[in-house]
LUMVO-610807 format. One record per atom (N, C-alpha, C, O): residue number from 1; residue in three letters; x negated, y, z. Coordinates in nm, 2 decimals. Last residue first. Layout:
BEGIN
[torfi NUM; ALA; [X; Y; Z]]
...
***
This chain:
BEGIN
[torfi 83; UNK; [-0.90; -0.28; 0.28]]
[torfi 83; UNK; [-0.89; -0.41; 0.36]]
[torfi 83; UNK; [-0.80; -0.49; 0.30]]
[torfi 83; UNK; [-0.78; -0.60; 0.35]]
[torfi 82; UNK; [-0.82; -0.06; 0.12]]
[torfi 82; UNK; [-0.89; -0.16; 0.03]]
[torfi 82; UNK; [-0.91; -0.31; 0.11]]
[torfi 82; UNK; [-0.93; -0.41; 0.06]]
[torfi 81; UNK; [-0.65; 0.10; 0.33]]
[torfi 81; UNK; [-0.58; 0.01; 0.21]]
[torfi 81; UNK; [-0.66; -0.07; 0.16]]
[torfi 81; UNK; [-0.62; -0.19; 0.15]]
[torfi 80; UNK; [-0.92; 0.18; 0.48]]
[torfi 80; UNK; [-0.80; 0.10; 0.56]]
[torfi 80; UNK; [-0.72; 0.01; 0.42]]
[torfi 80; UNK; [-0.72; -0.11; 0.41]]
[torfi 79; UNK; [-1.01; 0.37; 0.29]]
[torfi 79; UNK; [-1.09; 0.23; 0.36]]
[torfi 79; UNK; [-0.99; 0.12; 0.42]]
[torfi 79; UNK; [-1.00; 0.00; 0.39]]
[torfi 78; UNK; [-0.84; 0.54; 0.27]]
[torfi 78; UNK; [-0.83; 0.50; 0.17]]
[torfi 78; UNK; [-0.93; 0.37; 0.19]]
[torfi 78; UNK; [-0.92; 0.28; 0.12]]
[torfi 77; UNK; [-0.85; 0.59; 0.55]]
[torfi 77; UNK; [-0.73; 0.54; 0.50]]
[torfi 77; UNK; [-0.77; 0.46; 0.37]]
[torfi 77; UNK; [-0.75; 0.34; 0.35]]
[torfi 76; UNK; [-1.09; 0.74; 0.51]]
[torfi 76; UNK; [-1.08; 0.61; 0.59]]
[torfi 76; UNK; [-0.96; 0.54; 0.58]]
[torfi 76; UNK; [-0.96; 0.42; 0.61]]
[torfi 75; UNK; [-1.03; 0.97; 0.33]]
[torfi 75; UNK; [-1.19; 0.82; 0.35]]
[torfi 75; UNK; [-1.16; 0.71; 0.40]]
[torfi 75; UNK; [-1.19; 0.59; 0.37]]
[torfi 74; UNK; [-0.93; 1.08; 0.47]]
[torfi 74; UNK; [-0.84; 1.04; 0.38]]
[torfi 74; UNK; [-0.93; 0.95; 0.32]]
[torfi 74; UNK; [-0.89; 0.85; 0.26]]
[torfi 73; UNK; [-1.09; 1.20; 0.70]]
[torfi 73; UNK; [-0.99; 1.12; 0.72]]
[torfi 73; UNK; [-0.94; 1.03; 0.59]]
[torfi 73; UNK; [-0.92; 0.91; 0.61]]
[torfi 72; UNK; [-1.26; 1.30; 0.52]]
[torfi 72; UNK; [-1.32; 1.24; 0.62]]
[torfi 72; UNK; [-1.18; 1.12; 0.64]]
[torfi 72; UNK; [-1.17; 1.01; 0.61]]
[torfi 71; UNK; [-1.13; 1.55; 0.45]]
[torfi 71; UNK; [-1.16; 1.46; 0.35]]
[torfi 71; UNK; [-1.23; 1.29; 0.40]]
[torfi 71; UNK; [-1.24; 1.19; 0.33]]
[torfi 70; UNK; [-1.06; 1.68; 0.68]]
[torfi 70; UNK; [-0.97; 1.57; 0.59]]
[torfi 70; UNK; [-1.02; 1.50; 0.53]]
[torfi 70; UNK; [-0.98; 1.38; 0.53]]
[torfi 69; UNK; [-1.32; 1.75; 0.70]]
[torfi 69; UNK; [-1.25; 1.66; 0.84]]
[torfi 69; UNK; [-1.16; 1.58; 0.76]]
[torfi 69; UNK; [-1.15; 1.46; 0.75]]
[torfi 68; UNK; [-1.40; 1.95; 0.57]]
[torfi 68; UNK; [-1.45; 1.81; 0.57]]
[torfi 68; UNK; [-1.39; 1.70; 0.68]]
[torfi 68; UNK; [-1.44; 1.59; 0.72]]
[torfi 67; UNK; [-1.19; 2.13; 0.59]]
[torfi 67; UNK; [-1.21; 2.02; 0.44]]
[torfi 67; UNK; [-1.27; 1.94; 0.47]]
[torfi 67; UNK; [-1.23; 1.83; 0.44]]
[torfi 66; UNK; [-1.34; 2.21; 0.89]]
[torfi 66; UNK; [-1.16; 2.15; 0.84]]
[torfi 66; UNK; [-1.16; 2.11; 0.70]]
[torfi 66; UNK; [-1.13; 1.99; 0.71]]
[torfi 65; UNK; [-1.53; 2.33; 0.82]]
[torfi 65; UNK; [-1.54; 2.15; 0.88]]
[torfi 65; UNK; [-1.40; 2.14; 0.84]]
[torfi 65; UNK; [-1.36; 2.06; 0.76]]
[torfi 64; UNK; [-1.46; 2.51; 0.63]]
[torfi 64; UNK; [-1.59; 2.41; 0.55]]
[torfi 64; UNK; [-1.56; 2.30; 0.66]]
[torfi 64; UNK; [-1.57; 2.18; 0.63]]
[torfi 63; UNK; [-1.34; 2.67; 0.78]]
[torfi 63; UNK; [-1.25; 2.63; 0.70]]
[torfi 63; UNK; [-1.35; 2.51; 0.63]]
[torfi 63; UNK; [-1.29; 2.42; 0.57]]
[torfi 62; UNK; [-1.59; 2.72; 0.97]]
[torfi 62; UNK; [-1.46; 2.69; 1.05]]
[torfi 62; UNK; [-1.36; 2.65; 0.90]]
[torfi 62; UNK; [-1.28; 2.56; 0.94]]
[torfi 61; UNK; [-1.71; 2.86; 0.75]]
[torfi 61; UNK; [-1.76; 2.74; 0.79]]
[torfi 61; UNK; [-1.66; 2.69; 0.89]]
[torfi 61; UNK; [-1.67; 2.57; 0.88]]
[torfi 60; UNK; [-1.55; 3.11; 0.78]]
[torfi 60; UNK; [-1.60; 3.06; 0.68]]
[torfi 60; UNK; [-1.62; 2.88; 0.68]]
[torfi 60; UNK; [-1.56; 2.79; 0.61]]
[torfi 59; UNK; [-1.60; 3.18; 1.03]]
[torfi 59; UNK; [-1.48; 3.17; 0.99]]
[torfi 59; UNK; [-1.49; 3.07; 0.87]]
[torfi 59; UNK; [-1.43; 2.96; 0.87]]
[torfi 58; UNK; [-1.87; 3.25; 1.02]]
[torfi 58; UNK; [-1.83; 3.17; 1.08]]
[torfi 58; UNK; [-1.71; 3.11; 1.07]]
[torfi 58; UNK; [-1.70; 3.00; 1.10]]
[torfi 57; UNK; [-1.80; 3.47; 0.81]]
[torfi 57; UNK; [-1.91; 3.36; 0.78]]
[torfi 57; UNK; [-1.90; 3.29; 0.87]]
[torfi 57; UNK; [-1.96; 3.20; 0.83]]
[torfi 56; UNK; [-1.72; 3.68; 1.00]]
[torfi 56; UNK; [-1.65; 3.65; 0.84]]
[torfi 56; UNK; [-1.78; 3.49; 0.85]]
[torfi 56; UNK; [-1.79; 3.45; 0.96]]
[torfi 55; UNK; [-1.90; 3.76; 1.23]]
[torfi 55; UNK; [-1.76; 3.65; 1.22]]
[torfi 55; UNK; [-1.69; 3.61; 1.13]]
[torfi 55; UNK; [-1.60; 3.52; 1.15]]
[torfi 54; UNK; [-2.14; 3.89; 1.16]]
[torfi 54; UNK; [-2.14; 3.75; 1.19]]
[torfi 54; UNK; [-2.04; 3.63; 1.24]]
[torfi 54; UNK; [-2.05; 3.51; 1.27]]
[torfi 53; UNK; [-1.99; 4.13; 1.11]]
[torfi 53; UNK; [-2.06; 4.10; 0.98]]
[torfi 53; UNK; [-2.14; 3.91; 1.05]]
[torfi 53; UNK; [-2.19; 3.82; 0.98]]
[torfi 52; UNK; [-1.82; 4.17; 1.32]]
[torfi 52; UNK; [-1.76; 4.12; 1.15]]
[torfi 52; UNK; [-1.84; 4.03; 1.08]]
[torfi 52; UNK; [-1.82; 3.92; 1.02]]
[torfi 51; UNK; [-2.03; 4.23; 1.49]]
[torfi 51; UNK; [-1.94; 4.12; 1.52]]
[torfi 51; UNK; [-1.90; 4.06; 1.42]]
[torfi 51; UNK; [-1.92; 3.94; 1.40]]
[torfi 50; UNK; [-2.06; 4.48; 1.41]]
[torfi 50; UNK; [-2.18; 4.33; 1.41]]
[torfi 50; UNK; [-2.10; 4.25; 1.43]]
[torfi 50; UNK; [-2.12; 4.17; 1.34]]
[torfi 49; UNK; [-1.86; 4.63; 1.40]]
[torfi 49; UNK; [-1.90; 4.66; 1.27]]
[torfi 49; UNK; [-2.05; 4.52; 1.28]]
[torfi 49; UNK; [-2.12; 4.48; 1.19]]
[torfi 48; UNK; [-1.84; 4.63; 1.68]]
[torfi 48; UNK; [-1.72; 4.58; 1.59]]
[torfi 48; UNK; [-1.76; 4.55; 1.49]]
[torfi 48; UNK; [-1.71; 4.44; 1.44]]
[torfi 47; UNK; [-2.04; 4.76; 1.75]]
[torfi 47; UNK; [-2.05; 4.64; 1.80]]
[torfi 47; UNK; [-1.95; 4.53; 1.73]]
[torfi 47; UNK; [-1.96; 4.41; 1.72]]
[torfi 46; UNK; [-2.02; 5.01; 1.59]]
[torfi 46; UNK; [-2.09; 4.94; 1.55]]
[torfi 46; UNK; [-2.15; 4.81; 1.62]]
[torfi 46; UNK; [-2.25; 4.76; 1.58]]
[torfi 45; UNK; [-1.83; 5.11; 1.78]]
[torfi 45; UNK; [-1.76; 5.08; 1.65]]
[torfi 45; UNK; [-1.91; 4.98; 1.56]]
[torfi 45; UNK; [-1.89; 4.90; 1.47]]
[torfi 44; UNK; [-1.94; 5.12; 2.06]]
[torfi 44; UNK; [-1.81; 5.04; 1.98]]
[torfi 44; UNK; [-1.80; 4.98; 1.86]]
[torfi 44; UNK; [-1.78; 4.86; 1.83]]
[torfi 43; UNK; [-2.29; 5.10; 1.99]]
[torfi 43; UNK; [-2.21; 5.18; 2.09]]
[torfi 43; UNK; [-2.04; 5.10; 2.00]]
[torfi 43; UNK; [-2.05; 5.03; 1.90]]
[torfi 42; UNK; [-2.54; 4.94; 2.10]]
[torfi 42; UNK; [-2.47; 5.00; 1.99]]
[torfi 42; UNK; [-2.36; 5.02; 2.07]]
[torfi 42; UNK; [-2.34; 4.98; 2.18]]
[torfi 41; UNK; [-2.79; 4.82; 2.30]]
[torfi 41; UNK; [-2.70; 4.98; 2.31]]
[torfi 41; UNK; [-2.63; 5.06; 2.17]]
[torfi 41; UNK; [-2.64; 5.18; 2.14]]
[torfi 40; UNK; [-2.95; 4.60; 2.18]]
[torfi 40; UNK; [-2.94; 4.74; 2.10]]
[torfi 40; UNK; [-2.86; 4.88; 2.16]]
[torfi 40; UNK; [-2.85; 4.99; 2.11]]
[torfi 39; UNK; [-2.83; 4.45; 2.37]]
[torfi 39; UNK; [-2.96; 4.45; 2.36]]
[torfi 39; UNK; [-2.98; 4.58; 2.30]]
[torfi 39; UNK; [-3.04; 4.67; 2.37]]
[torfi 38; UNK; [-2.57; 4.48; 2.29]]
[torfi 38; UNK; [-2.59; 4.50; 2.44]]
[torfi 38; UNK; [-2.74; 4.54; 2.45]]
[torfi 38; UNK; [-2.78; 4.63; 2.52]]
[torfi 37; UNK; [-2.57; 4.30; 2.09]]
[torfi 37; UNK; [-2.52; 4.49; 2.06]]
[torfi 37; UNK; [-2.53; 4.53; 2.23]]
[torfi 37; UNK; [-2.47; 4.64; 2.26]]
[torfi 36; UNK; [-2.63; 4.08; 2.14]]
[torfi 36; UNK; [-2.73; 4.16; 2.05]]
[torfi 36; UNK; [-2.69; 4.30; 2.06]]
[torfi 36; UNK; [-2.76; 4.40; 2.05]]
[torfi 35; UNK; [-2.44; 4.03; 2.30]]
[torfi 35; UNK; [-2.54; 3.98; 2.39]]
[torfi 35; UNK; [-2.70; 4.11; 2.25]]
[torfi 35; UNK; [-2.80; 4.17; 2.27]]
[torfi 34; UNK; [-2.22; 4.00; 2.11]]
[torfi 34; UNK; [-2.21; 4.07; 2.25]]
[torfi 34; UNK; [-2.38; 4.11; 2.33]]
[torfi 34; UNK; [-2.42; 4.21; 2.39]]
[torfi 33; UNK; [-2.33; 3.80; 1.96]]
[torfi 33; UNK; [-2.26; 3.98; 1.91]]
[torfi 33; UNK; [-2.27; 4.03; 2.00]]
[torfi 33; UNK; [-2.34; 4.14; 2.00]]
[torfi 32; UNK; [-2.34; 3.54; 2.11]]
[torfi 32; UNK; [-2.43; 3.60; 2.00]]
[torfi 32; UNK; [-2.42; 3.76; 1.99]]
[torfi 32; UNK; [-2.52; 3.82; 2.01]]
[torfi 31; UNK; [-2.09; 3.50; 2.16]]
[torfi 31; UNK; [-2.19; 3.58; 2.31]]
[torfi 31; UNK; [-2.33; 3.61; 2.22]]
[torfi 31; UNK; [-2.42; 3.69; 2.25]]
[torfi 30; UNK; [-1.98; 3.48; 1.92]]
[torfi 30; UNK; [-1.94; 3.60; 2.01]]
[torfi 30; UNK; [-2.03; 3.63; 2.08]]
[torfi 30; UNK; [-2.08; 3.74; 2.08]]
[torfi 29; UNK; [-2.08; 3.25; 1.85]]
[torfi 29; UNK; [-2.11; 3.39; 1.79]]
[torfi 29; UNK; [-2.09; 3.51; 1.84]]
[torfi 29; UNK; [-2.15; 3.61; 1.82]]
[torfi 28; UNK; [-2.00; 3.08; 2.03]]
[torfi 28; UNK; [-2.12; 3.11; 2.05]]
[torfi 28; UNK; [-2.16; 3.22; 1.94]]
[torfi 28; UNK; [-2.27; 3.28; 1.94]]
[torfi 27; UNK; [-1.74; 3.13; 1.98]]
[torfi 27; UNK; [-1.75; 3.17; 2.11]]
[torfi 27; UNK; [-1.89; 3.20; 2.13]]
[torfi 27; UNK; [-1.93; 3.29; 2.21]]
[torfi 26; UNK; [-1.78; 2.95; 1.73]]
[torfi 26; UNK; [-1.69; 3.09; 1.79]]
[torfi 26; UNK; [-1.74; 3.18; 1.89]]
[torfi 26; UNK; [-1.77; 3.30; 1.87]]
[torfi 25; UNK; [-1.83; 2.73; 1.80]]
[torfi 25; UNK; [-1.88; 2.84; 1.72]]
[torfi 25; UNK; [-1.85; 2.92; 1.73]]
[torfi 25; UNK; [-1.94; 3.00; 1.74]]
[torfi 24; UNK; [-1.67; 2.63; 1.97]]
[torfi 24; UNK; [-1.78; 2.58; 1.99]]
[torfi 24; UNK; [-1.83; 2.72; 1.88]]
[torfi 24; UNK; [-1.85; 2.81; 1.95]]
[torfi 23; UNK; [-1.38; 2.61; 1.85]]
[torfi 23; UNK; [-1.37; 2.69; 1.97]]
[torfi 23; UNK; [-1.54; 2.71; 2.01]]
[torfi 23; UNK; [-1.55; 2.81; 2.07]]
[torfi 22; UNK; [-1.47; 2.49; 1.62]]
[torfi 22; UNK; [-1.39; 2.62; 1.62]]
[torfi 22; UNK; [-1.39; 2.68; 1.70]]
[torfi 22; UNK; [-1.39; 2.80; 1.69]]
[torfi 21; UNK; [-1.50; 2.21; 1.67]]
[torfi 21; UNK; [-1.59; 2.30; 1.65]]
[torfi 21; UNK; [-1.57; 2.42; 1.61]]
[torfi 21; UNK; [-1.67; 2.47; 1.56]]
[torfi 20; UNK; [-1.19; 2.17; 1.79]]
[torfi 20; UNK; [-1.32; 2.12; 1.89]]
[torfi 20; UNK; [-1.46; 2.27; 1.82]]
[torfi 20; UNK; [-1.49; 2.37; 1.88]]
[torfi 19; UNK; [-1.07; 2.21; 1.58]]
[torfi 19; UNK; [-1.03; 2.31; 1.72]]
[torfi 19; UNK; [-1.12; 2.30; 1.81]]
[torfi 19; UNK; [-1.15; 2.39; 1.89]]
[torfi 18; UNK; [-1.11; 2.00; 1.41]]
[torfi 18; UNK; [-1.13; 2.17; 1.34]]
[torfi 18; UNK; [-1.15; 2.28; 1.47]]
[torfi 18; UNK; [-1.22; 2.38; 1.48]]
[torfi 17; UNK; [-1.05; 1.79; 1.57]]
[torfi 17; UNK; [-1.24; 1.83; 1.57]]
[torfi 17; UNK; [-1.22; 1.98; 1.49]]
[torfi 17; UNK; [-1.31; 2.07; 1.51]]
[torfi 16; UNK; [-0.76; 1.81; 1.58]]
[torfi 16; UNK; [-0.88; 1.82; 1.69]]
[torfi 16; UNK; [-0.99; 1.85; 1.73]]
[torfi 16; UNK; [-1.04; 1.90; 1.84]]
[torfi 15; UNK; [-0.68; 1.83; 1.35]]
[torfi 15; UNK; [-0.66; 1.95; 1.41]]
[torfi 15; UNK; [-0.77; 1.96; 1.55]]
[torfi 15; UNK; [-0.82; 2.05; 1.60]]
[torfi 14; UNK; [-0.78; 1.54; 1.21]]
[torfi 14; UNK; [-0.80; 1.66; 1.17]]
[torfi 14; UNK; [-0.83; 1.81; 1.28]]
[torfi 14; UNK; [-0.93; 1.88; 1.29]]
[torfi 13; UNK; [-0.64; 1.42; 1.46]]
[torfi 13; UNK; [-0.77; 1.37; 1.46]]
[torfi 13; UNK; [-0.82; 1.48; 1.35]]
[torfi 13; UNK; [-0.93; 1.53; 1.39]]
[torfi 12; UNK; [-0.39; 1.45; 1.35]]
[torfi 12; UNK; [-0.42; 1.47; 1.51]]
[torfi 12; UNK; [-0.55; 1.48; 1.47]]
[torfi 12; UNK; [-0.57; 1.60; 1.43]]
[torfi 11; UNK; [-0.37; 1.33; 1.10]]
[torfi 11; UNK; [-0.36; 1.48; 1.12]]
[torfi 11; UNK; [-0.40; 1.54; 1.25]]
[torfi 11; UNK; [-0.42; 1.66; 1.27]]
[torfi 10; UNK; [-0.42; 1.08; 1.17]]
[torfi 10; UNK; [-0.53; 1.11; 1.11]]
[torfi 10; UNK; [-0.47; 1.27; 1.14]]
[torfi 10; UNK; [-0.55; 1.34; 1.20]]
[torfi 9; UNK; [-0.15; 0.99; 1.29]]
[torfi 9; UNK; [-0.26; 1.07; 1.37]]
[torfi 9; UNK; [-0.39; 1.11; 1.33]]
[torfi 9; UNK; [-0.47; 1.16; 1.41]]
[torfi 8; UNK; [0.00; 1.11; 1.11]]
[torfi 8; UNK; [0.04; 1.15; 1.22]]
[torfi 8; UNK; [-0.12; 1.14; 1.29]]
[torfi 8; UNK; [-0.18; 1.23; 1.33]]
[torfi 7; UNK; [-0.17; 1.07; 0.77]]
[torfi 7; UNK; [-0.07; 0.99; 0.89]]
[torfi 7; UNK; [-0.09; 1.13; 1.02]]
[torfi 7; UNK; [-0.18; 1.21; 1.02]]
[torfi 6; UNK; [-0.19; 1.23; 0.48]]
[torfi 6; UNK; [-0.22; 1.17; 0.61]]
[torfi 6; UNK; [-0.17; 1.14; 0.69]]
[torfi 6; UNK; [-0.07; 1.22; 0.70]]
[torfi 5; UNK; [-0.08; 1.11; 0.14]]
[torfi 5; UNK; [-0.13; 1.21; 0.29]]
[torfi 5; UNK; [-0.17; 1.19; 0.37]]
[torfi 5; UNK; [-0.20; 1.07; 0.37]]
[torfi 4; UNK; [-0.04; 0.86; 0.03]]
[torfi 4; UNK; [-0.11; 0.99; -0.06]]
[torfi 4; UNK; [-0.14; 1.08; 0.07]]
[torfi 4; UNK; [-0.26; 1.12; 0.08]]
[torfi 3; UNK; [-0.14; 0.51; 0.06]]
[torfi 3; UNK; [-0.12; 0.62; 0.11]]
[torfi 3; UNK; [-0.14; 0.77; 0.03]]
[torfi 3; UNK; [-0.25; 0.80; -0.02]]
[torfi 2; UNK; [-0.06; 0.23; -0.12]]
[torfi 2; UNK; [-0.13; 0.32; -0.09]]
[torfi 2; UNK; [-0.06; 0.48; -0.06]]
[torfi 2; UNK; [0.03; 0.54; -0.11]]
[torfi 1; UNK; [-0.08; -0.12; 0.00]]
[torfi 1; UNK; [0.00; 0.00; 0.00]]
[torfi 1; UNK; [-0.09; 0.12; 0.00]]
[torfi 1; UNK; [-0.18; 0.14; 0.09]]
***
């Protein structure tokens, strides 16, 4: 029998590791921004203006593990039917 989407818990198992290394990157970019514009005494708008410029591209790669997480999943289904 072949599967075209993902099951209940392969989608579990998607949202989990997206949110696992999402919450992990994130946060260490943050204390990254925080911890550099503290260093430099930039003042608001150009702590905002570092933060962007190292949170668009983490963002980025937060949508790069989520592809690879499905595709990961839908690997293993498609492993599971060839049994």
């Amino acid at each position: 029998m072949k599967r075209n989407g993902l099951t209940i818990g392969s989608l579990f198992g998607v949202v989990s590791v997206t949110t696992l290394i999402a919450v992990e990157l994130l946060s260490a970019v943050g204390a990254f921004a925080w911890a550099l514009s503290g260093l430099f005494n930039l003042n608001d708008v150009a702590s905002y203006v570092l933060a962007a410029i190292v949170g668009i591209p983490s963002l980025v790669l937060v949508v790069k593990v989520a592809r690879l997480a499905i595709e990961s999943e839908k690997a293993m289904l498609l492993a599971e039917d060839r049994r």
